[in-house]
N, CA and C of each residue as an Amber inpcrd file, in Angstrom:
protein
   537
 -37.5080000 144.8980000 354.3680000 -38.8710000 145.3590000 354.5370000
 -39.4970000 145.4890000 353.1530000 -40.4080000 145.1850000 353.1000000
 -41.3580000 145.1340000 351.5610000 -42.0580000 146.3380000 351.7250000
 -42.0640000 147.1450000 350.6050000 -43.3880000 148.2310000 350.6540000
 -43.7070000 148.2950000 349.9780000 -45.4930000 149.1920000 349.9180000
 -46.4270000 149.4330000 348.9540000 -46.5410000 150.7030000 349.5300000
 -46.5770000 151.6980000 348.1870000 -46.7860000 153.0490000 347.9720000
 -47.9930000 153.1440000 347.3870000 -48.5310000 154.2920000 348.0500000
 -49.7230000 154.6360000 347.4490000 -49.6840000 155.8260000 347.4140000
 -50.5480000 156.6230000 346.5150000 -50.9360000 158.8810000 346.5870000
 -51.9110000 158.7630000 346.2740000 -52.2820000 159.7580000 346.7770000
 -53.7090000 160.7480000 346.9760000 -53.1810000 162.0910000 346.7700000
 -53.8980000 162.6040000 345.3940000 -53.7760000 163.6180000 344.2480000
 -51.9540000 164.1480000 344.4150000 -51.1960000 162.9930000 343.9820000
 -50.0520000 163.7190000 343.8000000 -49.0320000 162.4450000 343.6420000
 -48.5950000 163.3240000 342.4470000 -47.7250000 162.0460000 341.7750000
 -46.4370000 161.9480000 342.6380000 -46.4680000 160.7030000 342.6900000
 -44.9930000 160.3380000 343.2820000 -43.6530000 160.3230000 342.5530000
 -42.4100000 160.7810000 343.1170000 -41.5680000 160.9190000 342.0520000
 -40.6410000 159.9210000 342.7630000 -39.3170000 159.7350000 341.9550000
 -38.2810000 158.1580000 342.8590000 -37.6880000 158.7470000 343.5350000
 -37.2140000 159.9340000 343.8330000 -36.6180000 160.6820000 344.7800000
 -36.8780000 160.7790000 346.0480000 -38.1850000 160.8940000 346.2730000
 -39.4360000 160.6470000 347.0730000 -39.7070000 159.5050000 348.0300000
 -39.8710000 158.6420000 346.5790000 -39.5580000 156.8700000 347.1200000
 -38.6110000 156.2670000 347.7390000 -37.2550000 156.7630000 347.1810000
 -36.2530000 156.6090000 347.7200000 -35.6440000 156.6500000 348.9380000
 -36.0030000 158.3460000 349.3330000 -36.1300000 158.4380000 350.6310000
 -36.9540000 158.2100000 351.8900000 -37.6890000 157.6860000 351.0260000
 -38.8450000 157.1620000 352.4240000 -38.5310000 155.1900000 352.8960000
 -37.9870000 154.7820000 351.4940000 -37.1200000 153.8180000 351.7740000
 -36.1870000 153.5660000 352.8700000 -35.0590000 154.6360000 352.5010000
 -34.0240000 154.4180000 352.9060000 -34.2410000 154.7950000 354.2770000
 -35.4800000 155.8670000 354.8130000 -36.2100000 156.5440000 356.1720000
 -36.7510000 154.9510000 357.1240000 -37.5260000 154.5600000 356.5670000
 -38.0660000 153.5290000 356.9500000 -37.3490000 152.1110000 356.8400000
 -36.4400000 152.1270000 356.4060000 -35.7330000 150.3280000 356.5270000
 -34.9580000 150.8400000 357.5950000 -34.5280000 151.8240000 358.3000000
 -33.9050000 151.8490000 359.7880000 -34.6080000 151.3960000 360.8160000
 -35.8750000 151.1630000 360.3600000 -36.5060000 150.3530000 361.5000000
 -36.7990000 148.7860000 361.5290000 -36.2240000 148.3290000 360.5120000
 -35.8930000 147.1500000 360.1840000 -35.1770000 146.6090000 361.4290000
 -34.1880000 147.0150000 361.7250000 -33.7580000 146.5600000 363.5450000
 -34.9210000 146.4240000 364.7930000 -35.9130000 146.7810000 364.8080000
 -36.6400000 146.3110000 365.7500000 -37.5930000 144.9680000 365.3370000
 -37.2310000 144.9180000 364.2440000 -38.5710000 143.3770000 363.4000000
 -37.2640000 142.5130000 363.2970000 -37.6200000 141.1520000 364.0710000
 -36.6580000 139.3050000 363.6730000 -37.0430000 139.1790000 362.4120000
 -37.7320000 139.2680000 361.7730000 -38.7790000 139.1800000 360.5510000
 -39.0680000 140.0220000 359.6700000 -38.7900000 139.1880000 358.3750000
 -38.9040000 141.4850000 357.3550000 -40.9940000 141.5370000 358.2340000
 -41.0480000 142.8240000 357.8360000 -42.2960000 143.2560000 357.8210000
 -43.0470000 144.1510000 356.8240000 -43.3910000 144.4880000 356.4890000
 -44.5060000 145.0630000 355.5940000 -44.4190000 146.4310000 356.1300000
 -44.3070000 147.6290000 355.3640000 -44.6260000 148.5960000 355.1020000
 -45.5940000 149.2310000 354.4470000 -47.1640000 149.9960000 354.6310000
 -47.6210000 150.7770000 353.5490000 -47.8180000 152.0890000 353.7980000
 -47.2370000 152.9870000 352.5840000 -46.9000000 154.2020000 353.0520000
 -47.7690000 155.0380000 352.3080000 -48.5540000 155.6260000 352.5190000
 -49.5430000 156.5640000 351.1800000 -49.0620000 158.2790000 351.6420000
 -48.8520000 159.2380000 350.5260000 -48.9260000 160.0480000 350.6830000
 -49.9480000 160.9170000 349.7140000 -50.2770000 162.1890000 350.5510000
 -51.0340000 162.5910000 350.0380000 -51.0010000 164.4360000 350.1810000
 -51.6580000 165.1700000 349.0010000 -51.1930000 166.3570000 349.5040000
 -52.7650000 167.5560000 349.6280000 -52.9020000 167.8830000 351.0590000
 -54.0480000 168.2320000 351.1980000 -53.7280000 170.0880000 351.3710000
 -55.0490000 170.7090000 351.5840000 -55.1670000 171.9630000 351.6700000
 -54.3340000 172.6250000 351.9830000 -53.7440000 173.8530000 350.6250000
 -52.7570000 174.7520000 350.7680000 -51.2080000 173.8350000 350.9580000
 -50.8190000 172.9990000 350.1760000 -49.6560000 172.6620000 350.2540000
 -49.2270000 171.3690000 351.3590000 -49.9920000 171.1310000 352.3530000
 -49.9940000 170.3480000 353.3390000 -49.8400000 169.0910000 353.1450000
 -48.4780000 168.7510000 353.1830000 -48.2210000 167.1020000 353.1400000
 -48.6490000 166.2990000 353.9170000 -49.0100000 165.4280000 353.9420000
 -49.6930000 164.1060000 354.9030000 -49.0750000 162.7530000 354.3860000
 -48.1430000 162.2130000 355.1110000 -47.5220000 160.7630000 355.0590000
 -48.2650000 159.6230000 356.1240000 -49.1990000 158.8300000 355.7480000
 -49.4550000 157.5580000 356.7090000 -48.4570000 156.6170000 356.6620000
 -47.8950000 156.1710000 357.3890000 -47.3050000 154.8760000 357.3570000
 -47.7390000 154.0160000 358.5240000 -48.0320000 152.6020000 357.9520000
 -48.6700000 151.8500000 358.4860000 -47.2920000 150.5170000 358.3520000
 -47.0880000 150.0120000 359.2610000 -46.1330000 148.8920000 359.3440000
 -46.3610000 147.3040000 359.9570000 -46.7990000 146.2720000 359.1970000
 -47.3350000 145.0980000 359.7270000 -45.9750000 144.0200000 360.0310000
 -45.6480000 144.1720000 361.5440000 -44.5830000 142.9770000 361.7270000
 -45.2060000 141.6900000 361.8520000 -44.1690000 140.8670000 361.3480000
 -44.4830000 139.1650000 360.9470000 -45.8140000 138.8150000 361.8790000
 -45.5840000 139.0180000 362.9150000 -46.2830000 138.2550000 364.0250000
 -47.8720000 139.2800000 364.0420000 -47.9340000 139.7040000 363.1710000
 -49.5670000 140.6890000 363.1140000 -49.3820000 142.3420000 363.8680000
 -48.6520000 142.4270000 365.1280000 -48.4720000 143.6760000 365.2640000
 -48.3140000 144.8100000 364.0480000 -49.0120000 145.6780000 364.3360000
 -49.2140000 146.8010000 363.3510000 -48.5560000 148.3850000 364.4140000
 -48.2210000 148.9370000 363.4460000 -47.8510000 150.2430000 364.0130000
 -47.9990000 151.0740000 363.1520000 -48.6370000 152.2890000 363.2320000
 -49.3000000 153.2840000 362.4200000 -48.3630000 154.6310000 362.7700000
 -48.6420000 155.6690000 361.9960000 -48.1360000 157.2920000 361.8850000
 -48.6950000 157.7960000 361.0880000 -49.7730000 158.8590000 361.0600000
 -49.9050000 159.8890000 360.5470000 -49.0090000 161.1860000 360.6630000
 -48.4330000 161.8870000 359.9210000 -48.0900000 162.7930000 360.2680000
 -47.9270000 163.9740000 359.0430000 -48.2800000 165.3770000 359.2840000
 -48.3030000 166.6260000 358.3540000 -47.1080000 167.5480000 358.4460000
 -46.9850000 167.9470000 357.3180000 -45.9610000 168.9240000 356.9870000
 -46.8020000 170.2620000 356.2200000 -46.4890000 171.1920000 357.0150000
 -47.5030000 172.5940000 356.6260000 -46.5560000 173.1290000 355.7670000
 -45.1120000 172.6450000 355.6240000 -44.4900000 173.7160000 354.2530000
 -44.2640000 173.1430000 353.1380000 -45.0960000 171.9680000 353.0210000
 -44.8350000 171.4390000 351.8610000 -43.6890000 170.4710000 351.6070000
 -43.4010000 169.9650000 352.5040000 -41.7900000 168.8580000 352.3650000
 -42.2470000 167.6030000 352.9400000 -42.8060000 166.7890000 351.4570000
 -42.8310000 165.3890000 351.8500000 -41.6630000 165.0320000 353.0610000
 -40.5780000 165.4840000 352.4740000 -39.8680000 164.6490000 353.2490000
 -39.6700000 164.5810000 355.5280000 -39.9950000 166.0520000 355.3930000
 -40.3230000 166.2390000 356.5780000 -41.2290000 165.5740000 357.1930000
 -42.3570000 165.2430000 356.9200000 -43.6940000 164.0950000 357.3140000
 -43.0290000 162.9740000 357.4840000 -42.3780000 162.3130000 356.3920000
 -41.8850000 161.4160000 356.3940000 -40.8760000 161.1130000 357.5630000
 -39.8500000 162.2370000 357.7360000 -39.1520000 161.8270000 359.3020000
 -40.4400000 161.7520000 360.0260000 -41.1020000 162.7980000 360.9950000
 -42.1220000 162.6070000 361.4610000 -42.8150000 161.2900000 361.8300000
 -42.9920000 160.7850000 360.8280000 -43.6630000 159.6120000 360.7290000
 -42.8470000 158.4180000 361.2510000 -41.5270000 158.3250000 360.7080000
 -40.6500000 157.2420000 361.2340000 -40.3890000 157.9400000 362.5650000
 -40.2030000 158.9720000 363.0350000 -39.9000000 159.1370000 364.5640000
 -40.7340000 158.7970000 365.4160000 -41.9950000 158.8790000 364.9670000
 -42.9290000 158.7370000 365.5770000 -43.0480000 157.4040000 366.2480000
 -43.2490000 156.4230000 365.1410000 -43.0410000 155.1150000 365.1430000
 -41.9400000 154.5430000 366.1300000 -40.4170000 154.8020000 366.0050000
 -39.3160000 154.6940000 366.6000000 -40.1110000 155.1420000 368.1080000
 -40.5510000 155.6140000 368.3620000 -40.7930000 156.2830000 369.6910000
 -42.1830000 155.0840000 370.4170000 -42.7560000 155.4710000 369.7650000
 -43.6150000 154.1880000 370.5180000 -43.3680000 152.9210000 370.0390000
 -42.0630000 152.6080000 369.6340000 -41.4980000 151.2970000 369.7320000
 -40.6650000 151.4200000 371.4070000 -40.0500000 152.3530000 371.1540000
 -38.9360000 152.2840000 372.5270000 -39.7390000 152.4880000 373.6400000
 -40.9010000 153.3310000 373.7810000 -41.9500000 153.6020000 375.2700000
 -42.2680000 152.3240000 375.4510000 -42.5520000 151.8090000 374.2010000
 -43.3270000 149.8690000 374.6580000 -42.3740000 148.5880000 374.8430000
 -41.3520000 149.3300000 374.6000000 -40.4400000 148.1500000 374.3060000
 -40.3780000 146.4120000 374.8390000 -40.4880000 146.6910000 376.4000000
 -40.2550000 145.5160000 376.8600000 -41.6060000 144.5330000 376.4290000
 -43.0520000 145.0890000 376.5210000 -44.0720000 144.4570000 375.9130000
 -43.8750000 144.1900000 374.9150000 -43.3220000 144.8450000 374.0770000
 -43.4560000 144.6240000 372.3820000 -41.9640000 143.1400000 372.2210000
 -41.0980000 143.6040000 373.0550000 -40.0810000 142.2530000 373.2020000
 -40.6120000 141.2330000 373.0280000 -41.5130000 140.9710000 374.3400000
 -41.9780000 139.6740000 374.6050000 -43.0330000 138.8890000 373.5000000
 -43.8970000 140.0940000 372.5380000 -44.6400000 139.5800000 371.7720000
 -43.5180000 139.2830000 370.4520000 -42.3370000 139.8980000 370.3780000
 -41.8810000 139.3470000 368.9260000 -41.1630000 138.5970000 369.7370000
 -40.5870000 138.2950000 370.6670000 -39.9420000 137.2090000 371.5320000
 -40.6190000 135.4380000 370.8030000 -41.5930000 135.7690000 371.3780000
 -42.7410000 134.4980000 371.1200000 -43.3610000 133.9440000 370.4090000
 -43.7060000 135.0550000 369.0720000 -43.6550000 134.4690000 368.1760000
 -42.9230000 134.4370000 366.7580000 -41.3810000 135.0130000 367.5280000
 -40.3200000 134.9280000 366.2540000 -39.9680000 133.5210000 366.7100000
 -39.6850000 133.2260000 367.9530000 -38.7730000 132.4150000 368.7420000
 -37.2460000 132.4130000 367.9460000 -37.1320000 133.2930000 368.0050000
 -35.6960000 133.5190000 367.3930000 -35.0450000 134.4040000 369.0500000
 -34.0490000 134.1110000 369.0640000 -32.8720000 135.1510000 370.0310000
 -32.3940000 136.5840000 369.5540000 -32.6200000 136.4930000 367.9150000
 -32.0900000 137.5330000 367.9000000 -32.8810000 138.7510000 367.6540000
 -33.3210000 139.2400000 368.9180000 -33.7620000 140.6010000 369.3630000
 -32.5710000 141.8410000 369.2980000 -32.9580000 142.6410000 368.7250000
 -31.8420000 144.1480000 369.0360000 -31.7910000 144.2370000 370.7210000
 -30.4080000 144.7170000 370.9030000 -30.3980000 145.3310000 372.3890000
 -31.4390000 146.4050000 372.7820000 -31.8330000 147.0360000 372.1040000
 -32.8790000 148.1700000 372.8480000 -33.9760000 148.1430000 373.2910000
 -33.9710000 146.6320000 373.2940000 -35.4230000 145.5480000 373.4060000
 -35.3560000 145.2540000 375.0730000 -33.5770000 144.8380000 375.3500000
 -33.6010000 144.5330000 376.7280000 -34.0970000 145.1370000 378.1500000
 -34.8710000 145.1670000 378.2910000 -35.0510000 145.8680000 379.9080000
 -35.7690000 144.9400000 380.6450000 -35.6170000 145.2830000 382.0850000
 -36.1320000 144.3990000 382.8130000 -36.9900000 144.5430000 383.6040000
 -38.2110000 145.6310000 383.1860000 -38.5330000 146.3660000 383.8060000
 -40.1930000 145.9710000 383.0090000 -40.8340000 145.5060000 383.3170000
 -42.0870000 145.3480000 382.9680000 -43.4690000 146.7530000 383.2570000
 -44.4830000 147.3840000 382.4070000 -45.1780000 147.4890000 382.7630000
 -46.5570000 147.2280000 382.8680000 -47.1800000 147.8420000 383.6500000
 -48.3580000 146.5190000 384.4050000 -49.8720000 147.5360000 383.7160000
 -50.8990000 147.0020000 383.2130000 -51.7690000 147.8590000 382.8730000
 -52.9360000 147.4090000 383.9790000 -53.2840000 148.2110000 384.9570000
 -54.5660000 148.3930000 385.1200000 -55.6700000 148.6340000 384.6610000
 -56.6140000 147.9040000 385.1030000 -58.1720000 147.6850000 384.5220000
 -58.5370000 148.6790000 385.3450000 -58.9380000 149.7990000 385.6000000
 -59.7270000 150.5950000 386.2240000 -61.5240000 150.6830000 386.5400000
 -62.0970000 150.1430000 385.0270000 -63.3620000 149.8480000 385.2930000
 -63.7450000 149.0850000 384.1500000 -64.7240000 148.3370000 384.1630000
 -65.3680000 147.2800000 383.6850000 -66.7730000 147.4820000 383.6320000
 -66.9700000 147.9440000 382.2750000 -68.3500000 148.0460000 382.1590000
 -69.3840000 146.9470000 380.9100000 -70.1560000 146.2770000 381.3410000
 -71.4080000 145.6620000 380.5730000 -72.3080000 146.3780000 380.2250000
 -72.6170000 145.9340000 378.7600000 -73.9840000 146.8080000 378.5290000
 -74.4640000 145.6060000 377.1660000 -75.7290000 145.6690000 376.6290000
 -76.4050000 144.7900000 375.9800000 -75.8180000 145.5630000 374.5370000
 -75.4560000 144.7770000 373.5240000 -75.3330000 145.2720000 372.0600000
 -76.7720000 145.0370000 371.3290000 -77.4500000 146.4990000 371.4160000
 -78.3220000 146.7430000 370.3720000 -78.4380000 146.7740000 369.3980000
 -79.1240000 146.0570000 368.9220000 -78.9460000 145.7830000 366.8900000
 -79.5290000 147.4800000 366.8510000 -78.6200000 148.0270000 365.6950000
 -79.2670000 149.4240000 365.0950000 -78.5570000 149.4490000 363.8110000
 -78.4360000 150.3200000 363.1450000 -77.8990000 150.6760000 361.7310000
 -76.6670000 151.5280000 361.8080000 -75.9280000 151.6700000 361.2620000
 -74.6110000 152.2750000 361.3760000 -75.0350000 153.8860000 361.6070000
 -76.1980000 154.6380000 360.6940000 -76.3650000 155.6890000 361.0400000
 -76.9550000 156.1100000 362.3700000 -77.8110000 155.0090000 363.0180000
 -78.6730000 154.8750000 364.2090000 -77.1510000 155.0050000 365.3970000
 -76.4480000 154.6040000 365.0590000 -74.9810000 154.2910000 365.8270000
 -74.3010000 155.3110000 366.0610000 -74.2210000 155.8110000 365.1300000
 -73.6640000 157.1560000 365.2040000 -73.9640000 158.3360000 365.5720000
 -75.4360000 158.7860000 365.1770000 -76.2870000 159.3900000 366.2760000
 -76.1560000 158.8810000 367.9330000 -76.3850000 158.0150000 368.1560000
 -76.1920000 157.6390000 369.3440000 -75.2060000 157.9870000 370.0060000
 -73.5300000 157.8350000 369.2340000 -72.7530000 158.2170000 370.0090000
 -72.6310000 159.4600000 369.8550000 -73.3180000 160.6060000 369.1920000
 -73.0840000 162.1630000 369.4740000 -74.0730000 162.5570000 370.4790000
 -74.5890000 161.8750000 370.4930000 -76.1130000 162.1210000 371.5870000
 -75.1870000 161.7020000 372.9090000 -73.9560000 160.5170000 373.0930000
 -73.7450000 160.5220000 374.3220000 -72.2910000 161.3110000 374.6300000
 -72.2940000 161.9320000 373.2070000 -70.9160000 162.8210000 373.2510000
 -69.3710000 161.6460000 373.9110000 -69.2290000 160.7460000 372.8950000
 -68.4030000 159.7140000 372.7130000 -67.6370000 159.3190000 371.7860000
 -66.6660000 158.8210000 372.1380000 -65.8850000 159.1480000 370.7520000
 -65.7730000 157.9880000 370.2900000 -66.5000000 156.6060000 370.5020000
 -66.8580000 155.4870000 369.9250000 -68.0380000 155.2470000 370.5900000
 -68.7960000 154.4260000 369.7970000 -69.8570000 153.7930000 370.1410000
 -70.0320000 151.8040000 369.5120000 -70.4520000 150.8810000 370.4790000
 -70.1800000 149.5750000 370.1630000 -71.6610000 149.1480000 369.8140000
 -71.6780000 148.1720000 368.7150000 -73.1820000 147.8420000 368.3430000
 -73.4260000 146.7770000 367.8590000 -74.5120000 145.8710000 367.8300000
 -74.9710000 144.9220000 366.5210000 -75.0880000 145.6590000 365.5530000
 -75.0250000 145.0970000 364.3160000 -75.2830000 145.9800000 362.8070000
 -76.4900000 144.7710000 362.6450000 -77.9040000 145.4060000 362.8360000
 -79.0800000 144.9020000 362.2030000 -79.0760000 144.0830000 361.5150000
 -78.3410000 144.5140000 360.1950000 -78.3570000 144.6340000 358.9100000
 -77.2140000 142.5830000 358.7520000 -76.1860000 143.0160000 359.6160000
 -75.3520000 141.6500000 359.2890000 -74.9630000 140.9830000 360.4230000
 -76.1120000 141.3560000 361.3090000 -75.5180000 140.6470000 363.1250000
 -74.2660000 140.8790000 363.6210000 -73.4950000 141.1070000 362.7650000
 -71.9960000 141.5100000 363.5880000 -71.8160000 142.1200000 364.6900000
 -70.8860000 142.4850000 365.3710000 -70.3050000 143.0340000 366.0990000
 -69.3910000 144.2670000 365.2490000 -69.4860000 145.8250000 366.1280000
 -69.1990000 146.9070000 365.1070000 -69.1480000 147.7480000 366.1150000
 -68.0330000 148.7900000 366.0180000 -67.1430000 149.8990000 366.7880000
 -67.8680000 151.2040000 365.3300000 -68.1620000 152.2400000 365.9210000
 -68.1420000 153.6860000 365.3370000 -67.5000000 153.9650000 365.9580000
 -66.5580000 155.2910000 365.5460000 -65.9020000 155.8710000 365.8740000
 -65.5070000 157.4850000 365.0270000 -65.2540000 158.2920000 366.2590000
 -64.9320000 159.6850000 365.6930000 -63.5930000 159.5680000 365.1180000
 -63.3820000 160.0200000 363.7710000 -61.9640000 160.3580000 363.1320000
 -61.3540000 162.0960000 363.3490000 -59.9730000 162.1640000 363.7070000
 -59.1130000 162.8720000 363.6420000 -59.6420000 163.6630000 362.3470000
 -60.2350000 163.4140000 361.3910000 -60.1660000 164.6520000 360.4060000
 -61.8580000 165.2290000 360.3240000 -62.7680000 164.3990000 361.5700000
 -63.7890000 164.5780000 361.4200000 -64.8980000 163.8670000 360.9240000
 -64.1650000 162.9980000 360.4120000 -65.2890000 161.9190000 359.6600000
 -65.5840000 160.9120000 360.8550000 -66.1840000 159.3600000 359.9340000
 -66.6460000 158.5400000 361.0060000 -65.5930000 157.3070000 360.4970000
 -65.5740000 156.3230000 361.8190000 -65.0380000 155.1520000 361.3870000
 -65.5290000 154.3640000 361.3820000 -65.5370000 152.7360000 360.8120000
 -66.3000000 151.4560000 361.3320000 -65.6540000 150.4340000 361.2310000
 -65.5590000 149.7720000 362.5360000 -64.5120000 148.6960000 362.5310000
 -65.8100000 147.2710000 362.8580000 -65.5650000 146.3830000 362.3060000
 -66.1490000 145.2510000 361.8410000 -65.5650000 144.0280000 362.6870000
 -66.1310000 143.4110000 363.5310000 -65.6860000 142.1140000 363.9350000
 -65.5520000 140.5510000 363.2490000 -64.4190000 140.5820000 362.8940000
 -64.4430000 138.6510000 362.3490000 -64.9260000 138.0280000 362.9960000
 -65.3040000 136.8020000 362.1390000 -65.5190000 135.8700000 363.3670000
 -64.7040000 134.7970000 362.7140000
C-alpha cells in the first residue's frame, strides 16, 4: 500500500507514522492490487485527535474514516479509523467482491470475500426535478430553506452540474460534476 501523510497544526513524529503503517497495511488483504492510502491527521479543540483516512483501491473504489480521539491518542483514532473501514468492508463484502472481482480479474480474492448471499438495493422513489442555474450561495440558501441536507444545481457561473451539501462539522460541501 503506498501512503501520503498529511497534518493539520501538528507535527508528525515516525512513531506515529509507523504505526499507522503498520495499522493500515492489514488491510492490504482485502485489495488484488496495492492501493493508495491518504491519511491526514490533525489535532483540534482541547486535545482532540482527528485521523481521516481515505483509501483508493486500484479499480477507483474509495473508502473513507473519519474518526476522534477525546484523550488525545493519535493512536486510538487511528484504530478507529482502520476498524471502521474493516467493517464496512465485511457488511459490503459480497458487492465489493464482485467489483474487485471484475476489474482485478485476478482469482485471488481473500476468503472473507466469499459469500453467496447477494444483497438487493431497492429504489423506493424516483424523483425529477429541473436543475436551476443559481450560484453556489443561492444553493445553499435554498437547501436550508428546504431543511436538506443536500441540494442539486446548475452553477450559473460554469453550467455544470453541482451537489451542496451539509458537513458533519457544520460547514458546506461542493461536489462538481466531470464531464
Amino acid at each position: 500500500m503506498k501512503f501520503t501523510f498529511t497534518c493539520k497544526k501538528v507535527p508528525l513524529n515516525d512513531s506515529i507514522k509507523e504505526y499507522a503503517e503498520k495499522k493500515i497495511s492489514k488491510l492490504d488483504r482485502f485489495f488484488p492490487q496495492e492501493a493508495d492510502a491518504f491519511v491526514t491527521f490533525a489535532v483540534e479543540k482541547k486535545n482532540r485527535c482527528t485521523v481521516e483516512l481515505t483509501i483508493r483501491a486500484a479499480n477507483g473504489t474509495l473508502f473513507r474514516a473519519q474518526e476522534n480521539d477525546t484523550d488525545g491518542d493519535m493512536r486510538g483514532a487511528i484504530d478507529a479509523a482502520v476498524a471502521f473501514i474493516e467493517r464496512r468492508i465485511r457488511k459490503n463484502k459480497t458487492r465489493l467482491a464482485k467489483n474487485l472481482r471484475s476489474e482485478a480479474l485476478t482469482p485471488d480474492v481473500p476468503a472473507e470475500f466469499d459469500v453467496a448471499e447477494d444483497v438487493e438495493f431497492n429504489v423506493v422513489r424516483t424523483k425529477r426535478f429541473a436543475l436551476v442555474p443559481m450560484t453556489i450561495d443561492e444553493a445553499i440558501l435554498q437547501m436550508n430553506l428546504l431543511d436538506h441536507p443536500f441540494y442539486m444545481f446548475r452553477n450559473v457561473d460554469t453550467e455544470e452540474t453541482c451537489v451542496v451539501y451539509t458537513r458533519k462539522d457544520g460547514g458546506y460541501g461542493l461536489i462538481v460534476a466531470e464531464k
